[in-house]
N, C-alpha and C positions, 0 to 999 in steps of 0.2 A: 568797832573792831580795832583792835592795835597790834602792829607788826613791832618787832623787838628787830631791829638790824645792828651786828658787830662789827667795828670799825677794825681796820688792817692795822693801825697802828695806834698803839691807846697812848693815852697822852696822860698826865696826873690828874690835872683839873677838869678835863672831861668827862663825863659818864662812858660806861662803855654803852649805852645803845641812846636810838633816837626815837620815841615814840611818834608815828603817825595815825591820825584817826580818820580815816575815810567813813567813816558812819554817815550816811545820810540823815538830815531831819526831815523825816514826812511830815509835811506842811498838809494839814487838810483844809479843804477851801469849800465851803458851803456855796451850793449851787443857789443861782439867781436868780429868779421871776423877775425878769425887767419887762416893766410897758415902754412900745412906743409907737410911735405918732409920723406914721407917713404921709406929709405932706407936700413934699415934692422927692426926683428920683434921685438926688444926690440924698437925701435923707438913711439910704439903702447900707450906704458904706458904713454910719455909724454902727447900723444893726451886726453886719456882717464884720466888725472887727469886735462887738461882743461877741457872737457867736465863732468866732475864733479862738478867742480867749480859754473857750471848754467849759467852763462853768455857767453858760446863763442858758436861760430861756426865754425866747424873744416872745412877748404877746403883743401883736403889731394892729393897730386901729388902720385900715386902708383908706376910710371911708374920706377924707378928704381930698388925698391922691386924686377918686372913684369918681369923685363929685368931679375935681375939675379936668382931667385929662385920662383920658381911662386905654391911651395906647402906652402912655406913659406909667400906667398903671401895669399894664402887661411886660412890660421893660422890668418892673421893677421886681414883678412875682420872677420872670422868668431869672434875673438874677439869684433872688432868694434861694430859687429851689436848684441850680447849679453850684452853691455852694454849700449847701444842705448835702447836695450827693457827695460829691465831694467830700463834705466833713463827715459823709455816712450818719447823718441825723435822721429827722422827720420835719414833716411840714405838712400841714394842716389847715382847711378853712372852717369857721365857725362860722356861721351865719353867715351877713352878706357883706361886713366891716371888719371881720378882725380873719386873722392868722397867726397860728403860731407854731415857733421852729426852735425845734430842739438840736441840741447836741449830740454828738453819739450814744451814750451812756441811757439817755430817755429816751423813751417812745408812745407814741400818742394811740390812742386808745380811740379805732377806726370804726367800731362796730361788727360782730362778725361776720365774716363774707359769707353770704349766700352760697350753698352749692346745687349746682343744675346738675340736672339730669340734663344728661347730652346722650340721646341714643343714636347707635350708629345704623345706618339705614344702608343696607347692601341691595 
């Protein structure tokens, strides 16, 4: 986009206007499947400044965390899934070693909820 602005006082050697271009360049930025590998709970921070970022998907292996300290392992989900809400992502377990947390924009694929009958009994 270009604005054409006219000066108060024209001078010879100058144009009389000044093009500015505020066009944005949409940068598109291809989303990430990144692994990784929690092995202790400062490991956490790396995950959660990619999933800041907006573009990745964290596919997180727990099982060593699991193996050796597993309050430490609860420290580390309950981080994950606090900044997941936060970033209004998802998060998700896979079996009994991995997890994984998306961004906002994706979402994980839960299985369909079940619906009960709930009768109400007067």
């Amino acid at each position: 986009m270009v604005f054409r602005f006219r000066r108060a006082k024209k001078q010879q050697d100058e144009p009389e206007y000044i093009e500015i271009d505020i066009g944005k360049e949409v940068k598109k930025q291809k989303v990430v499947v990144r692994p990784f590998v929690l092995r202790e709970f400062e490991d956490v921070n790396k995950i959660l400044n990619a999933l800041r970022e907006g573009y990745t998907i964290a596919i997180i292996d727990i099982s060593p965390l699991k193996n050796r300290d597993l309050i430490e392992l609860k420290r580390a989900i309950s981080k994950l899934k606090k900044t997941c809400d936060a970033l209004e992502g998802d998060i998700a377990g896979f079996g009994e070693s991995i997890v994984i947390v998306t961004p906002e924009f994706a979402e994980i694929y839960k299985g369909e909820e079940k619906k009960e009958k709930v009768e109400k009994i007067e």
